[in-house]
N, C-alpha and C positions, 0 to 999 in steps of 0.2 A: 504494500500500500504506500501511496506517495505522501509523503512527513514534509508538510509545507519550510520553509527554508529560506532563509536572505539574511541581508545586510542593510545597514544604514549606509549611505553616502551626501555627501553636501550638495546633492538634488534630491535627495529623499529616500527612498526603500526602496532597493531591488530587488525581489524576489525570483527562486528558481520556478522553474513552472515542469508540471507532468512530463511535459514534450523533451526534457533537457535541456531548453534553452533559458534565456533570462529576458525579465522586463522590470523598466523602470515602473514603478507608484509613485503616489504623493504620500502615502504613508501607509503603517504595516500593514491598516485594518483594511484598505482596499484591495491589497494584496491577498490577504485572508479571502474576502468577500468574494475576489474573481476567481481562487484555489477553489472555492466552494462552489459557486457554479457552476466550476468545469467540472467537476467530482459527481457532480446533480445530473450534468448532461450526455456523464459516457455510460 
């Protein structure tokens, strides 16, 4: 199962995504919130 994951940076929160790639957020809980949607959608 995919274990949400990231970093802070001085643009905001990156987080890892399912696919293995990365995207920037504006912060962690948005990050969390699009983890979860895609988790809802597969």
């Amino acid at each position: 199962m995919f274990k949400p994951a990231g970093y802070y940076t001085s643009q905001g929160y990156t987080g890892f995504l399912p696919s293995g790639g990365r995207m920037a957020f504006p912060t962690q809980e948005e990050y969390l919130d699009f983890v979860r949607e895609w988790q809802e959608a597969a």
